[in-house]
N, CA, C and O atoms as a Tinker XYZ file with bonds, in Angstrom:
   456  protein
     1  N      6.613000    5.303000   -1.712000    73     2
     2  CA     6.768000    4.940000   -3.098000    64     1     3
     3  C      5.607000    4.034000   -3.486000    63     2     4     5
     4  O      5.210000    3.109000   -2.777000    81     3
     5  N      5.099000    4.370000   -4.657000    73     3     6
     6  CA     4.492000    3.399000   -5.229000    64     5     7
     7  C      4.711000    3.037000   -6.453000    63     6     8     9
     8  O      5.127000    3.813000   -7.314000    81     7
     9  N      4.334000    1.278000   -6.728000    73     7    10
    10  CA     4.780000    0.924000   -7.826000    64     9    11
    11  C      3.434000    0.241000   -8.278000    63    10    12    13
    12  O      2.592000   -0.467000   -7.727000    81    11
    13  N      3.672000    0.946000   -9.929000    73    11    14
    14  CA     2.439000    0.719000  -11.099000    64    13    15
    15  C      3.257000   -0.382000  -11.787000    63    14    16    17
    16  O      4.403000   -0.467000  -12.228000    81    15
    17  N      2.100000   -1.256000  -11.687000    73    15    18
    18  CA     2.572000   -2.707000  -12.488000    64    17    19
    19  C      1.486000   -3.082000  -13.625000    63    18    20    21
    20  O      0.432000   -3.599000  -13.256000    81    19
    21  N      1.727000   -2.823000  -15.080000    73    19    22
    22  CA     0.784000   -2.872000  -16.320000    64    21    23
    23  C      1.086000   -4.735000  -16.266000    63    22    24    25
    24  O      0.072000   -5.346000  -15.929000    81    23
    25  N      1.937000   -5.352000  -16.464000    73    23    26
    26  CA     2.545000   -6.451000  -16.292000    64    25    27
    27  C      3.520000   -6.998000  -15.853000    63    26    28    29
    28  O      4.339000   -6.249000  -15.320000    81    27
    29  N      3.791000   -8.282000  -15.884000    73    27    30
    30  CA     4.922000   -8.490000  -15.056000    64    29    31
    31  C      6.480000   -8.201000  -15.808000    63    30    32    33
    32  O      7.592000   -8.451000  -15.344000    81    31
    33  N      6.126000   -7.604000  -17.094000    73    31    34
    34  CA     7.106000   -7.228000  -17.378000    64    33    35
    35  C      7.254000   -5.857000  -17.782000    63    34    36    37
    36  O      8.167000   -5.483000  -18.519000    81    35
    37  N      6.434000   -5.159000  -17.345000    73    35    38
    38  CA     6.020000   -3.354000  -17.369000    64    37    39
    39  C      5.645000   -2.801000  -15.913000    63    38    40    41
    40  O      4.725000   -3.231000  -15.217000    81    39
    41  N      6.520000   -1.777000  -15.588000    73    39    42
    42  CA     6.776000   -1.461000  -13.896000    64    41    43
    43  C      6.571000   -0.038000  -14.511000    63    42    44    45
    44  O      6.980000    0.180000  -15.651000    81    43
    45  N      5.836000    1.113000  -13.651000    73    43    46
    46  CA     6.153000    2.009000  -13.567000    64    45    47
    47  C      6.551000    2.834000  -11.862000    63    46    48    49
    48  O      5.732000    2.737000  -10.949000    81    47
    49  N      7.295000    3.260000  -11.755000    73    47    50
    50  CA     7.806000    3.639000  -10.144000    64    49    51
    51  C      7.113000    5.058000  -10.194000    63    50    52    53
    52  O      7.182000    5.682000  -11.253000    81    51
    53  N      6.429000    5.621000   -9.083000    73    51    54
    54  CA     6.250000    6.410000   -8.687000    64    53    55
    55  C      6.413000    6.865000   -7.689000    63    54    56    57
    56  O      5.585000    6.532000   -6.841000    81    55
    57  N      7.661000    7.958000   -7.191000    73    55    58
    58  CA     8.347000    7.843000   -5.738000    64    57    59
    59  C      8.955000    9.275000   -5.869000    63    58    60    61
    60  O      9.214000    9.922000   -6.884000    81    59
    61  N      9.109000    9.584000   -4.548000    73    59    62
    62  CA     9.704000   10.857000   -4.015000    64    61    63
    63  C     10.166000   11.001000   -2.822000    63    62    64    65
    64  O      9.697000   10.712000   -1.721000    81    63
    65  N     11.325000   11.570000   -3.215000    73    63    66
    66  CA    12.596000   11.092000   -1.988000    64    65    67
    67  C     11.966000   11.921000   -0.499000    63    66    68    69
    68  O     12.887000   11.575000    0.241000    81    67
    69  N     11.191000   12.623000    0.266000    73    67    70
    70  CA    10.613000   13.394000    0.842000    64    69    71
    71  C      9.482000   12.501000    1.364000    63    70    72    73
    72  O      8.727000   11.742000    0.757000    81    71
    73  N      9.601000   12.873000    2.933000    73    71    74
    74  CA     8.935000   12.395000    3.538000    64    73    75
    75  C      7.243000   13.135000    4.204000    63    74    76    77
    76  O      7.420000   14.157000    4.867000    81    75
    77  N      6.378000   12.876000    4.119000    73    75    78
    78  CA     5.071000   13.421000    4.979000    64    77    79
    79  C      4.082000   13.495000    4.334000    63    78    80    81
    80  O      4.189000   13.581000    3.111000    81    79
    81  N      2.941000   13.485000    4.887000    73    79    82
    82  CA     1.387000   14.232000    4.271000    64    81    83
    83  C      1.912000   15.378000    3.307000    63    82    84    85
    84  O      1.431000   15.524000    2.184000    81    83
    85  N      2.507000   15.852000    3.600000    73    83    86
    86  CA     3.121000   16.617000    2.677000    64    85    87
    87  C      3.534000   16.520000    0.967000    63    86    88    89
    88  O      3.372000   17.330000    0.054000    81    87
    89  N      4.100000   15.225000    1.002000    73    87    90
    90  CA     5.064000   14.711000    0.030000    64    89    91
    91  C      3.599000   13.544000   -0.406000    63    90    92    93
    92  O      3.246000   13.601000   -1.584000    81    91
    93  N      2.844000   12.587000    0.496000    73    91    94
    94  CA     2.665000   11.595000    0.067000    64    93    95
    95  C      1.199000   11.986000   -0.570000    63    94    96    97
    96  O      0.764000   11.185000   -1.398000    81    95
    97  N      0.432000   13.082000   -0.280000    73    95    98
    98  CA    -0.687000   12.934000   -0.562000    64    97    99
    99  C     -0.709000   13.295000   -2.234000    63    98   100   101
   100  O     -1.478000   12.703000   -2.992000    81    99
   101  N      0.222000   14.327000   -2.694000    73    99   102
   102  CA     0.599000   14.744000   -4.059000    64   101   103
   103  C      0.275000   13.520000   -4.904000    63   102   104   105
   104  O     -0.558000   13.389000   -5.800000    81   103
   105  N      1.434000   12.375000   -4.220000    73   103   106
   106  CA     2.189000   11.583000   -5.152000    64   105   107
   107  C      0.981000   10.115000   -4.861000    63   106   108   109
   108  O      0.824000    9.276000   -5.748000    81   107
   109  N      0.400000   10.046000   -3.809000    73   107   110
   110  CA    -1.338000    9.209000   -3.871000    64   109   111
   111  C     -1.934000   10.036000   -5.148000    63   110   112   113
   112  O     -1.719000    9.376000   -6.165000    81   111
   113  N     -2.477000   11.017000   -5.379000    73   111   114
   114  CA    -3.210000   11.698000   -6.023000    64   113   115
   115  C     -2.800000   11.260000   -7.337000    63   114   116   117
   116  O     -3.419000   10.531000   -8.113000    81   115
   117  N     -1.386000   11.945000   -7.515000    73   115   118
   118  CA    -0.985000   11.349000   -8.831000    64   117   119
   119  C     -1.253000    9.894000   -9.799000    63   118   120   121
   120  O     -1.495000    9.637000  -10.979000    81   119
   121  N     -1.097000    9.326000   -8.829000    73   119   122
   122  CA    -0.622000    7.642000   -9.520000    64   121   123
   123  C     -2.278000    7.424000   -9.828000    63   122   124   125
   124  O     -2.433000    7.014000  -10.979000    81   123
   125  N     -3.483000    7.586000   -9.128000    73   123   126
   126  CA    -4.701000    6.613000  -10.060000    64   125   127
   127  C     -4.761000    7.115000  -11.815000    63   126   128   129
   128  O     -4.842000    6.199000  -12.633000    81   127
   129  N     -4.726000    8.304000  -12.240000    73   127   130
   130  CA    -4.760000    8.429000  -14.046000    64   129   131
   131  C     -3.865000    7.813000  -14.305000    63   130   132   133
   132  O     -4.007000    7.043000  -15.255000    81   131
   133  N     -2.213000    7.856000  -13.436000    73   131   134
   134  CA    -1.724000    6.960000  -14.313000    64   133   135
   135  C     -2.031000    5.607000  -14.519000    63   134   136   137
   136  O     -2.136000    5.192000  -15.673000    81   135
   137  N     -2.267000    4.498000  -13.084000    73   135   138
   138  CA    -2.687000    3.651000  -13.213000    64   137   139
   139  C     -3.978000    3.371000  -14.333000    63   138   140   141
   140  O     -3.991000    2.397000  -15.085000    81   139
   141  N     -4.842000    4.217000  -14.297000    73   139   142
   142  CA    -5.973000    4.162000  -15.146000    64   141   143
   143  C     -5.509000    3.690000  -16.359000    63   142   144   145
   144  O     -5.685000    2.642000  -16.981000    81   143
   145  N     -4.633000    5.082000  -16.628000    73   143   146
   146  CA    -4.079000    4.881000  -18.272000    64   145   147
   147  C     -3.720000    3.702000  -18.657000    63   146   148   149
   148  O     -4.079000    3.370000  -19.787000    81   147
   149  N     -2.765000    2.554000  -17.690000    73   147   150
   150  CA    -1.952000    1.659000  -17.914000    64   149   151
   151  C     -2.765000    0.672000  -17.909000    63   150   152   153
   152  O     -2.519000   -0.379000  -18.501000    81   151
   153  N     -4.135000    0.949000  -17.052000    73   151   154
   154  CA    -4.796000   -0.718000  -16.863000    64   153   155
   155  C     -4.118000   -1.240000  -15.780000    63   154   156   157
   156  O     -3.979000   -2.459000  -15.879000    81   155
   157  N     -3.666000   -0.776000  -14.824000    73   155   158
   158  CA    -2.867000   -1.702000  -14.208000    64   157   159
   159  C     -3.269000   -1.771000  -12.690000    63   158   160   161
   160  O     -4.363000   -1.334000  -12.333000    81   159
   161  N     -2.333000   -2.350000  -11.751000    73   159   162
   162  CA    -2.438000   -2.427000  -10.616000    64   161   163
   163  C     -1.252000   -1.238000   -9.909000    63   162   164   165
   164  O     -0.289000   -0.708000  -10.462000    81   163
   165  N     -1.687000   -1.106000   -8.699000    73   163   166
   166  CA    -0.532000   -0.552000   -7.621000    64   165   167
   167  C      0.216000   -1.515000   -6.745000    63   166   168   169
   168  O     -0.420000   -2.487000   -6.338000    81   167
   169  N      1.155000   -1.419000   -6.484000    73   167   170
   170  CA     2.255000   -2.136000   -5.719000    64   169   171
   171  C      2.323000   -1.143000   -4.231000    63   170   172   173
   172  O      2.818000   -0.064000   -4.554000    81   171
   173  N      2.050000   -1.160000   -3.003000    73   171   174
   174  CA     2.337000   -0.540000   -1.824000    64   173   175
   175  C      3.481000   -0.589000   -1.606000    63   174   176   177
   176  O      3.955000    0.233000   -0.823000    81   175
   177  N      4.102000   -1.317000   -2.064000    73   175   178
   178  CA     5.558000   -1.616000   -1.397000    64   177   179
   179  C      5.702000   -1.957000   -0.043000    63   178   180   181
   180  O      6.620000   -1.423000    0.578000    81   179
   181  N      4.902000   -2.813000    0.568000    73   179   182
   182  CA     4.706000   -3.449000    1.664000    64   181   183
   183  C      3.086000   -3.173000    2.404000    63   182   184   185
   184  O      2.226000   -2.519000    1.814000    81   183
   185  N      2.885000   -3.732000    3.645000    73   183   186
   186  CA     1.676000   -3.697000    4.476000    64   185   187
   187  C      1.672000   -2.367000    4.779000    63   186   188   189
   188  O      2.592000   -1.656000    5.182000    81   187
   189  N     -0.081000   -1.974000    4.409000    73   187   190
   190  CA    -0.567000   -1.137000    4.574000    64   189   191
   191  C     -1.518000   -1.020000    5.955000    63   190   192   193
   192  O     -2.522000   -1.731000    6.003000    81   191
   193  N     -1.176000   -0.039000    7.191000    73   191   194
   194  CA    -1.505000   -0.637000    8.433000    64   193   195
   195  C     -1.861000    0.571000    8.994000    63   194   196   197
   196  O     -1.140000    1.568000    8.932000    81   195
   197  N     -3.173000    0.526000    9.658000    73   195   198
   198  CA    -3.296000    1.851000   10.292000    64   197   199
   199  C     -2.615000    2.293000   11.474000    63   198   200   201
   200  O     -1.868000    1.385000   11.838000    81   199
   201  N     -2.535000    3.401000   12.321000    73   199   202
   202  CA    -2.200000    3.395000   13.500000    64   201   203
   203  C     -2.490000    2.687000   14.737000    63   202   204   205
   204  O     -3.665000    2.393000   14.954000    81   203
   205  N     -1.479000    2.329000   15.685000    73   203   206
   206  CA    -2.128000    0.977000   16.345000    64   205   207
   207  C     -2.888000    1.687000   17.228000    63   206   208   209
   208  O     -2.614000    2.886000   17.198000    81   207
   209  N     -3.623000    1.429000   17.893000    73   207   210
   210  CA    -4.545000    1.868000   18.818000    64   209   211
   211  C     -4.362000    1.084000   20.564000    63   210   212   213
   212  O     -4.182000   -0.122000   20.733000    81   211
   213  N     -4.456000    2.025000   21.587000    73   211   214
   214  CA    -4.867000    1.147000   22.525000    64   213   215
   215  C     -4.633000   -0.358000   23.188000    63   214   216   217
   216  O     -5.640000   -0.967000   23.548000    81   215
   217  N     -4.021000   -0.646000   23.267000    73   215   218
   218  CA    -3.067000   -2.203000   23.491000    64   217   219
   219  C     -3.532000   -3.291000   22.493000    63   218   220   221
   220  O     -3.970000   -4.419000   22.716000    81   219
   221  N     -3.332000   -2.693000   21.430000    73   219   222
   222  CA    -2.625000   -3.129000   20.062000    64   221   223
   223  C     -1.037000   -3.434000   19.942000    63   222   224   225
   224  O     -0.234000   -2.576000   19.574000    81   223
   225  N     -0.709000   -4.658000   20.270000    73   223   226
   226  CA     0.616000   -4.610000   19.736000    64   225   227
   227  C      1.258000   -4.614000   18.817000    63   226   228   229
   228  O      0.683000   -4.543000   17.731000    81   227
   229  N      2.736000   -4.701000   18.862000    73   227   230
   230  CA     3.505000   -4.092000   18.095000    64   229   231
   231  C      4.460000   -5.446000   17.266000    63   230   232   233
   232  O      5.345000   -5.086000   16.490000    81   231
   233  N      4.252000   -6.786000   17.455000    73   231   234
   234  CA     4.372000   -7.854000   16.904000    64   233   235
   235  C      3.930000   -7.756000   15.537000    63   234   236   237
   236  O      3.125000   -6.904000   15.163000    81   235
   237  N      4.532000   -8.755000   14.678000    73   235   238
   238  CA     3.916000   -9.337000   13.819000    64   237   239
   239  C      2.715000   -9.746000   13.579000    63   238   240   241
   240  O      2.092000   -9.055000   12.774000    81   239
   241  N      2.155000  -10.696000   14.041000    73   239   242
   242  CA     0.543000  -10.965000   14.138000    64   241   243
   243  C     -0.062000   -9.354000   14.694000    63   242   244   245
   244  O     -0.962000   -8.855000   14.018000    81   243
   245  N      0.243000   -8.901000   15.416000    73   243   246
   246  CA    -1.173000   -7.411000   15.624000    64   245   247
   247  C     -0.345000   -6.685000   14.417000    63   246   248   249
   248  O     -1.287000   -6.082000   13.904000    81   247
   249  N      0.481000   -6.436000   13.840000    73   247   250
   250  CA     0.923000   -5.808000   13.072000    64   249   251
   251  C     -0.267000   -6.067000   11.089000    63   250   252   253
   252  O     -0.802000   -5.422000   10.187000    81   251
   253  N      0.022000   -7.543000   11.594000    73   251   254
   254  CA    -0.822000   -8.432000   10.067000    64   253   255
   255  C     -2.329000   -8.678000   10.392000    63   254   256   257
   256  O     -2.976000   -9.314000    9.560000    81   255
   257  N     -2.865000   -8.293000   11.373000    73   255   258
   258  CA    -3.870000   -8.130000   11.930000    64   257   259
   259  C     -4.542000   -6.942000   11.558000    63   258   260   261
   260  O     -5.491000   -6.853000   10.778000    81   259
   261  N     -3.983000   -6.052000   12.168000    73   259   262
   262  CA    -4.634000   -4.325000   11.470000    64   261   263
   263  C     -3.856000   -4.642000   10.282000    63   262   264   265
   264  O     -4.954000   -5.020000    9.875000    81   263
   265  N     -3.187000   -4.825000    9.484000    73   263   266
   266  CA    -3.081000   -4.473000    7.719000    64   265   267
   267  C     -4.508000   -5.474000    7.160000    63   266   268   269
   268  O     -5.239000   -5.352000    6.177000    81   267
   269  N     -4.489000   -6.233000    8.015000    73   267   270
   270  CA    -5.884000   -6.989000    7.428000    64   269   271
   271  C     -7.180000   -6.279000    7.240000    63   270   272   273
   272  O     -7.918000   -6.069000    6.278000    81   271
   273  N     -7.189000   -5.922000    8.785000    73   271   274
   274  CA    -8.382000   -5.628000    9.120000    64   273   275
   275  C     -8.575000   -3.972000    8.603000    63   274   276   277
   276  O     -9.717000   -3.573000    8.834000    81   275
   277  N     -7.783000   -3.065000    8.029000    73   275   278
   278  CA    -7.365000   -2.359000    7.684000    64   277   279
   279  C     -8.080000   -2.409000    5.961000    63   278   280   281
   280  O     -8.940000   -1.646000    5.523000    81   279
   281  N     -7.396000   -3.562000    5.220000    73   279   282
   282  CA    -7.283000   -4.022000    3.821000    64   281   283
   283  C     -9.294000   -3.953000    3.934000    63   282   284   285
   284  O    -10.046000   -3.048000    3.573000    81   283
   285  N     -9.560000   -5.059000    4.461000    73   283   286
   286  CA   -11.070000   -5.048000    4.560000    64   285   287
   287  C    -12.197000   -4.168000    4.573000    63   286   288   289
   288  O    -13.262000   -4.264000    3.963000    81   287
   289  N    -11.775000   -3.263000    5.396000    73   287   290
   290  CA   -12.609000   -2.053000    5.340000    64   289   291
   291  C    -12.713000   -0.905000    4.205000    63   290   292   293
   292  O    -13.613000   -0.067000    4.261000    81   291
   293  N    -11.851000   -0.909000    3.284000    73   291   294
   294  CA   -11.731000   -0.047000    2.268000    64   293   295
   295  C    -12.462000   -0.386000    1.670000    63   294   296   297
   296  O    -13.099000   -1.331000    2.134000    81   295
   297  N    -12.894000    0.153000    0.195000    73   295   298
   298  CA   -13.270000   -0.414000   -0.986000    64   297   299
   299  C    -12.285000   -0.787000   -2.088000    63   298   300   301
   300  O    -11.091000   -0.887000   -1.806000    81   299
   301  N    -12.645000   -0.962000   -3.111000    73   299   302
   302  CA   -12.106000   -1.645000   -4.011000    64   301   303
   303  C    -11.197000   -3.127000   -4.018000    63   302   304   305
   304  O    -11.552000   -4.005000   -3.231000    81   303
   305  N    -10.253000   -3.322000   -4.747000    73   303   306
   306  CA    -9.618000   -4.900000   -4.192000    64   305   307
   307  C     -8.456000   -4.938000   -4.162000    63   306   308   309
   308  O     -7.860000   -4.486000   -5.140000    81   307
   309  N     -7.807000   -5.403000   -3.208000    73   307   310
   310  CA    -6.774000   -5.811000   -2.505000    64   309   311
   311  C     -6.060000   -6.925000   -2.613000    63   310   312   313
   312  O     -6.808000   -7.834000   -2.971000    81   311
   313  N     -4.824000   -7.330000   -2.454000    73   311   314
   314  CA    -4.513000   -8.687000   -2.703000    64   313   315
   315  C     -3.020000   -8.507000   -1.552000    63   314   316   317
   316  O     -2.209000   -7.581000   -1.556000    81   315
   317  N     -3.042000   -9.661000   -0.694000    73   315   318
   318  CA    -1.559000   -9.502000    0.222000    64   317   319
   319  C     -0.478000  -10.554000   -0.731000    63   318   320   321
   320  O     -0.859000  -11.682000   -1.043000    81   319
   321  N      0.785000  -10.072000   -1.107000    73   319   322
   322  CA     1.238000  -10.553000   -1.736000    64   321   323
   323  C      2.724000  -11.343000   -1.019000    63   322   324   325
   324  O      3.511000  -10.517000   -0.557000    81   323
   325  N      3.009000  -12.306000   -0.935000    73   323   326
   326  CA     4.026000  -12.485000    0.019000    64   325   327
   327  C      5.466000  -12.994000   -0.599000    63   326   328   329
   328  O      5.841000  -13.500000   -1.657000    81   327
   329  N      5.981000  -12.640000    0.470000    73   327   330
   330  CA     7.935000  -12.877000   -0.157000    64   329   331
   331  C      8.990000  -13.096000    0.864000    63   330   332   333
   332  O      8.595000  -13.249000    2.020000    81   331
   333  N      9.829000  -13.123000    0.712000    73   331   334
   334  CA    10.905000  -14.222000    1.631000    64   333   335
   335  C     11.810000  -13.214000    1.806000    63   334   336   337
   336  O     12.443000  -12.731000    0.866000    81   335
   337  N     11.937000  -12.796000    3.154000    73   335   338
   338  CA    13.077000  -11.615000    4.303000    64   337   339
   339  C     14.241000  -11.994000    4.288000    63   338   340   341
   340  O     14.633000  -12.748000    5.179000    81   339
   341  N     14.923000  -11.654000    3.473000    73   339   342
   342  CA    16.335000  -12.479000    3.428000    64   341   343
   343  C     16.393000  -13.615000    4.567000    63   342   344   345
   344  O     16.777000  -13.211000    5.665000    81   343
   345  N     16.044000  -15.073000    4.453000    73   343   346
   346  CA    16.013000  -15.496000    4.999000    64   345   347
   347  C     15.634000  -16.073000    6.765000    63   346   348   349
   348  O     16.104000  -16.913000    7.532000    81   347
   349  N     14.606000  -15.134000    6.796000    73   347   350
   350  CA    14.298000  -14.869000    7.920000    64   349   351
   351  C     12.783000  -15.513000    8.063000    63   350   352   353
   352  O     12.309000  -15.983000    9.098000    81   351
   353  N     12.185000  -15.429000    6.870000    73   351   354
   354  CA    10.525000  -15.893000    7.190000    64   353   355
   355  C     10.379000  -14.853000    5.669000    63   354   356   357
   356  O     11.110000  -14.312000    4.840000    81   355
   357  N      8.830000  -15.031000    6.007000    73   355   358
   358  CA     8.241000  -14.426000    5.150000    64   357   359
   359  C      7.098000  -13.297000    5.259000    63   358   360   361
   360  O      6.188000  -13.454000    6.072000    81   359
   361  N      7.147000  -12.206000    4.470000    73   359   362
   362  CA     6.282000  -11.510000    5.259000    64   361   363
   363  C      5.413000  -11.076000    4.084000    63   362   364   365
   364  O      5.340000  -11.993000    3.266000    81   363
   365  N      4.461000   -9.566000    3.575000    73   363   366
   366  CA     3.344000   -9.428000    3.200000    64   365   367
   367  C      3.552000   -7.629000    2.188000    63   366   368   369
   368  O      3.879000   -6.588000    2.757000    81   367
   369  N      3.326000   -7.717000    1.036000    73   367   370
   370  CA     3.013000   -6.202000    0.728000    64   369   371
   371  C      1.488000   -6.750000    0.598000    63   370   372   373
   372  O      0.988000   -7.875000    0.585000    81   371
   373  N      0.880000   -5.148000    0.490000    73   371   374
   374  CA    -0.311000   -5.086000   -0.285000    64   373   375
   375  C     -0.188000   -4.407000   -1.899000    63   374   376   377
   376  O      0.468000   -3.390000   -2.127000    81   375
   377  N     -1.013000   -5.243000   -3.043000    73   375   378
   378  CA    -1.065000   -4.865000   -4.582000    64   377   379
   379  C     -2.868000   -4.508000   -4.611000    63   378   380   381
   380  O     -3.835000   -5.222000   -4.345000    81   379
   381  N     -2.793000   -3.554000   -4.911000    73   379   382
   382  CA    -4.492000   -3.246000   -5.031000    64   381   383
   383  C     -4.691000   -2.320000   -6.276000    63   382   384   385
   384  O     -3.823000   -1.716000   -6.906000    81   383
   385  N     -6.501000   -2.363000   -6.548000    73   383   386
   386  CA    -6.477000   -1.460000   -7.909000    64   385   387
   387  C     -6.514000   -0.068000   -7.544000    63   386   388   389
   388  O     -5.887000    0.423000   -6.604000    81   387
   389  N     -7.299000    0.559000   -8.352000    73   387   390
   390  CA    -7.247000    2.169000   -8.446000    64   389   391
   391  C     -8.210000    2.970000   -7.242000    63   390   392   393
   392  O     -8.082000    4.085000   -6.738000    81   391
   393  N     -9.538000    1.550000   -6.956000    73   391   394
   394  CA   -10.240000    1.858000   -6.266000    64   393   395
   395  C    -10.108000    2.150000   -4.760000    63   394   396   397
   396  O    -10.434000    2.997000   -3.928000    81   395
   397  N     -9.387000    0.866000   -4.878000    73   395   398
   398  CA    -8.755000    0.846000   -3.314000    64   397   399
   399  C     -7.601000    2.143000   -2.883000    63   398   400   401
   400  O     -7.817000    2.746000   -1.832000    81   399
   401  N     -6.553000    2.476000   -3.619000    73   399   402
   402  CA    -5.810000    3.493000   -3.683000    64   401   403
   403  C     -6.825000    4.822000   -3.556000    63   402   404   405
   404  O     -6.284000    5.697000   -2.881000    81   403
   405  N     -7.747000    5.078000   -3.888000    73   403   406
   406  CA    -8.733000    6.295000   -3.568000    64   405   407
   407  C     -9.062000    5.987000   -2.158000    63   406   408   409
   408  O     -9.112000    6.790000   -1.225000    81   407
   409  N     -9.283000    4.687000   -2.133000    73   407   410
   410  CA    -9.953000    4.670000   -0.534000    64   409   411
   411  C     -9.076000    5.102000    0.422000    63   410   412   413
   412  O     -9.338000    6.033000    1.184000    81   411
   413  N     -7.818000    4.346000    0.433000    73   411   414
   414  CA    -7.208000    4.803000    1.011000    64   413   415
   415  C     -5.900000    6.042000    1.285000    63   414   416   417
   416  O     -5.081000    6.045000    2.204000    81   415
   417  N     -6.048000    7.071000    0.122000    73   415   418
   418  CA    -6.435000    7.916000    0.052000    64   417   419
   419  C     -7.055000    8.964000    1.213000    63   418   420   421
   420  O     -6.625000    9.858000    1.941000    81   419
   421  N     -8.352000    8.288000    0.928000    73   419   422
   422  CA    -9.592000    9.225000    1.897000    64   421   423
   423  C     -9.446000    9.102000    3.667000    63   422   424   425
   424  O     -9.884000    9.848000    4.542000    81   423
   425  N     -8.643000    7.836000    3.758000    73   423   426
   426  CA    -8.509000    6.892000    5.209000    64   425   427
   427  C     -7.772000    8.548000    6.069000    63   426   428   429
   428  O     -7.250000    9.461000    5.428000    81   427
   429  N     -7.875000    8.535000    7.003000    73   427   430
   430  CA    -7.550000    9.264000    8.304000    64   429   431
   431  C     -5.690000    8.939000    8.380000    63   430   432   433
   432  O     -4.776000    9.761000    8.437000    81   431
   433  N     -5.632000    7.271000    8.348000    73   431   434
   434  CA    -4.391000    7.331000    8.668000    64   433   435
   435  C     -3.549000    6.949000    7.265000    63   434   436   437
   436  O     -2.748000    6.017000    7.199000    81   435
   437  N     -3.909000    7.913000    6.083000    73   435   438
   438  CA    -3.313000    7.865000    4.677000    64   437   439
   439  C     -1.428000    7.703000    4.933000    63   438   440   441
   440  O     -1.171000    8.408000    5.908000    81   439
   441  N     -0.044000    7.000000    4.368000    73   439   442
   442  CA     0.634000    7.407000    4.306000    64   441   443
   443  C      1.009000    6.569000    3.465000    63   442   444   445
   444  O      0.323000    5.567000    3.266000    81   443
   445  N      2.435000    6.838000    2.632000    73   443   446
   446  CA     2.907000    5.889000    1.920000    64   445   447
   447  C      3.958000    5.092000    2.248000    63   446   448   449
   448  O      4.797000    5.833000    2.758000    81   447
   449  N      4.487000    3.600000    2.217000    73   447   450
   450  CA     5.639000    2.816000    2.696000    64   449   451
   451  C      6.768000    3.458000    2.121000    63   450   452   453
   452  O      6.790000    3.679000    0.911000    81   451
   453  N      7.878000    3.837000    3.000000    73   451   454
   454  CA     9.453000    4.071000    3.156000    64   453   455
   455  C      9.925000    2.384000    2.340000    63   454   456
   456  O     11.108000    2.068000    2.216000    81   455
């Protein structure tokens, strides 16, 4: 799912109940005109993280590690946005523009957050 945010009080959802490369690359494709249209940003609906590689763990820190190091390498701009786990701590989406959404897009390990 992704969510188009014109403001903080204008949301547009873009989502489809279906899972895979299949389902997600459509609905990537879709959302930059709309975003365009709106002026707005994208919402990931959480960390955007490539596949771990090679004794990469599976923690938190290597987890916020590759979404970092991940975020960095793309183009366009990115922002980690953070929020509170029902009481548990706090953890991280990524909100980025239109540019970045193409980039990653193009990335090898493209998918969209469940």
């Amino acid at each position: 799912m992704l969510t188009v945010r014109q403001s903080a009080n204008s949301v547009a959802v873009v989502g489809v109940a279906c899972s895979g490369a299949t389902n997600h690359v459509p609905l990537g494709r879709l959302t930059p005109p709309l975003a365009r249209r709106l002026g707005a940003l994208i919402d990931f609906d959480g960390l955007l993280t490539g596949h771990p590689t090679g004794g990469d763990g599976a923690g938190n820190e290597a987890v916020l590690a590759r979404a970092r190091a991940l975020a960095s390498a793309l183009a366009g701009g990115v922002t980690e946005v953070s929020y509170d786990t029902c009481g548990e701590g706090r953890w991280f989406r990524h909100v980025g523009d239109v540019e970045f959404l193409e980039a990653w897009l193009h990335h090898p390990d493209f998918h969209l957050i469940k």
